[in-house]
N, C-alpha and C positions, 0 to 999 in steps of 0.2 A: 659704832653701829651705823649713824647717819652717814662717818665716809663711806662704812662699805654698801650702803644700798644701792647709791648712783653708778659703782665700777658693776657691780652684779647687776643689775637693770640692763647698764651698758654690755657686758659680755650675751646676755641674754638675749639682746635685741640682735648682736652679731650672729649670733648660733642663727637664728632666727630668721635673718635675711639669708644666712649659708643655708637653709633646710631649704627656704624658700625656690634658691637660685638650683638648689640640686635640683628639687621635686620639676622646675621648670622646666629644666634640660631632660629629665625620664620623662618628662610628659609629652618634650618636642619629640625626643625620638619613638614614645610610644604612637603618636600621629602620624609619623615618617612611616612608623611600619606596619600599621593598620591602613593607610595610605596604598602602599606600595603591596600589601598581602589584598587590597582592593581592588588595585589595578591588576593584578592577577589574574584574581576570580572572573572581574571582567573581561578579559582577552582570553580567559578558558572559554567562558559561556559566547563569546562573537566566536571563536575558534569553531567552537560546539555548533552554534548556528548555519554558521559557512560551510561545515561540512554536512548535514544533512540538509543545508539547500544544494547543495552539488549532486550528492547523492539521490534526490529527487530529480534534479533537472536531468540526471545521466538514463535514470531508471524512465521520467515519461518519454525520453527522447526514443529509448529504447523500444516502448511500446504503439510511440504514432507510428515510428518507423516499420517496425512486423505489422501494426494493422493496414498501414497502408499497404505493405506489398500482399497482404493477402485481398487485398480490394484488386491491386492492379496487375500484380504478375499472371498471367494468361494461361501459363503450367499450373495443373493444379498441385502436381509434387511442391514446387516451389512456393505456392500461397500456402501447401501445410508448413513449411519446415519457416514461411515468417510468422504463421503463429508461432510455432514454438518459442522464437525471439520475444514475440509479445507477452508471453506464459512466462519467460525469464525475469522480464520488467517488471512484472506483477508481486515474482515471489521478491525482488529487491525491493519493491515499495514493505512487504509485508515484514521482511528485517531492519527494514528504518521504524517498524512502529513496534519494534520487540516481539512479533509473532511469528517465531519461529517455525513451531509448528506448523501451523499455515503454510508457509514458504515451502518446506518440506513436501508439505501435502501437493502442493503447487507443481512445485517441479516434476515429484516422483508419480503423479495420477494423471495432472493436466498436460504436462510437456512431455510426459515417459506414454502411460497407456493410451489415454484418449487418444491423442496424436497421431501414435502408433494405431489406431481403431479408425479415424482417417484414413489415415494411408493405406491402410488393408480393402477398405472402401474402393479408394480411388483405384486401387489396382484392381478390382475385382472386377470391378465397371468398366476399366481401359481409357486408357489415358492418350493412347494413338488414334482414338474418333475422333473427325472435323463435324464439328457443328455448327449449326447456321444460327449466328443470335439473331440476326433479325426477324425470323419467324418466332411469332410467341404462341406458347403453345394455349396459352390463356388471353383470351380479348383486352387488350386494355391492363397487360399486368403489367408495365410499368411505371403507368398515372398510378396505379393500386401498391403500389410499392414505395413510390415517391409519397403519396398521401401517409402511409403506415409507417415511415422514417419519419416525417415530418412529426405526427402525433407523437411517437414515442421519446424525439428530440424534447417535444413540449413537456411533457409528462416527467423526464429527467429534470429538465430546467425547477419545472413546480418542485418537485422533489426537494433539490436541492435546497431550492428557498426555502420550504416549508420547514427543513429538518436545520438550517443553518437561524432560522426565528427561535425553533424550541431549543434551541442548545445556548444562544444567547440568553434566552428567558430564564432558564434557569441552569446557568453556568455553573453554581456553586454547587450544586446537587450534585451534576453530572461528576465534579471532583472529587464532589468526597466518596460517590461511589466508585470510581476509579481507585480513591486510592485504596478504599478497600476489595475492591476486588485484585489487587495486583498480589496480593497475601496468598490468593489462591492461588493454583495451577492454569497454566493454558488452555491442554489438552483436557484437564477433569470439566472445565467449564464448557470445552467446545462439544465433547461427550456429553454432559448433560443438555443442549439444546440442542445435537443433532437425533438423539434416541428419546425425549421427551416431546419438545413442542415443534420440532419438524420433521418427526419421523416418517409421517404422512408423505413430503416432499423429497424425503432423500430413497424411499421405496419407488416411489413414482419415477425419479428420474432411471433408477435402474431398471424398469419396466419402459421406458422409454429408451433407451439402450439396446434392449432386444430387440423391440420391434423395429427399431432401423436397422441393426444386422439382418433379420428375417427379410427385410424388404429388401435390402441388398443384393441378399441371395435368390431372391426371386426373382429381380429385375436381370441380374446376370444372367441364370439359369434362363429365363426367357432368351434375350438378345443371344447369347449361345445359339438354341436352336432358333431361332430365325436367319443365323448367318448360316447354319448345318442346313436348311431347306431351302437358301435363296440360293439360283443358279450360279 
């Protein structure tokens, strides 16, 4: 019994460096490919980044571009149809942030109807009159125009800050109720605050819809007969 305890110890310590050497070798290659199933993930998520940075830059590109030419093109057919571009940009920023609906609403109300409610405008009014910008027809309306751009630029600015302070202050909030609100529906949420807490504001603007058609109509209707009675 004394010889065999030392060959049995010995055999025992050999198993034992072999478990050892195996367990080392599953463990390199479990590192190799929790490693490499890392570098993955990461060149998904930069892949993921890079493409809705593109997708942003493609969409505001989209939108300085229509809002400039609606500042600058002289036609007015042609500064509607660069909204339209800019209403396009919009609904693409609203499918990079998962709001489908939105986009939809976007394209088919803002760049389909309204547009189209422009344009019926502009033609009603006539689009072959020369007018004189240098006569204003208001004293002083483009110091009073330039001061009321300036405000509202300031107002934006504030804005921003104010609403970029409370979302850092409380980041975590804002998460978690995102992520519980993502369980819901889009459209059931978007329904519940345009028929509850801004029902007020979305009556109002369709009341403010009419009364620019009726002025429309009137202003046409006028200019009409003043071209019918002028020699």
């Amino acid at each position: 019994m004394g010889r065999l305890a030392p060959g049995r110890r010995r055999t025992h310590l050999c198993m034992d460096a072999r478990n050892r050497a195996i367990g080392r070798r599953k463990l390199r290659g479990r590192c190799w490919l929790e490693r490499r199933i890392g570098l993955r993930r990461a060149c998904a998520r930069t892949a993921e980044r890079i493409m809705e940075l593109f997708v942003f830059v493609c969409a505001s590109i989209m939108i300085l571009v229509g809002a400039i030419g609606v500042v600058v093109r002289k036609h007015p057919v042609h500064a509607a149809l660069s909204l339209v571009l800019t209403l396009f940009g919009i609904a693409v920023l609203f499918v990079a942030q998962e709001a489908e609906f939105l986009a939809a609403v976007q394209v088919i109300v803002y760049a389909g109807a309204i547009v189209v409610l422009f344009l019926f405008v502009i033609m009603l009014l006539g689009v072959d009159r020369v007018e004189e910008l240098r006569t204003e027809p208001i004293a002083g309306q483009r110091w009073i125009a330039a001061f009321v751009g300036v405000a509202m630029l300031g107002l934006l600015v504030a804005a921003i800050v104010t609403g970029a302070e409370a979302v850092i202050g409380r980041g975590d909030g804002i998460a978690s109720n995102i992520a519980g609100d993502n369980s819901d529906a889009n459209v059931a949420q978007l329904a519940n605050s345009v028929f509850s807490d801004y029902v007020l504001a979305f009556e109002l603007t369709s009341v403010l819809l009419v009364i620019a058609v009726v002025g429309t109509v009137l202003l046409a209707r006028k200019r009409k007969g003043q071209r019918v009675v002028a020699p």
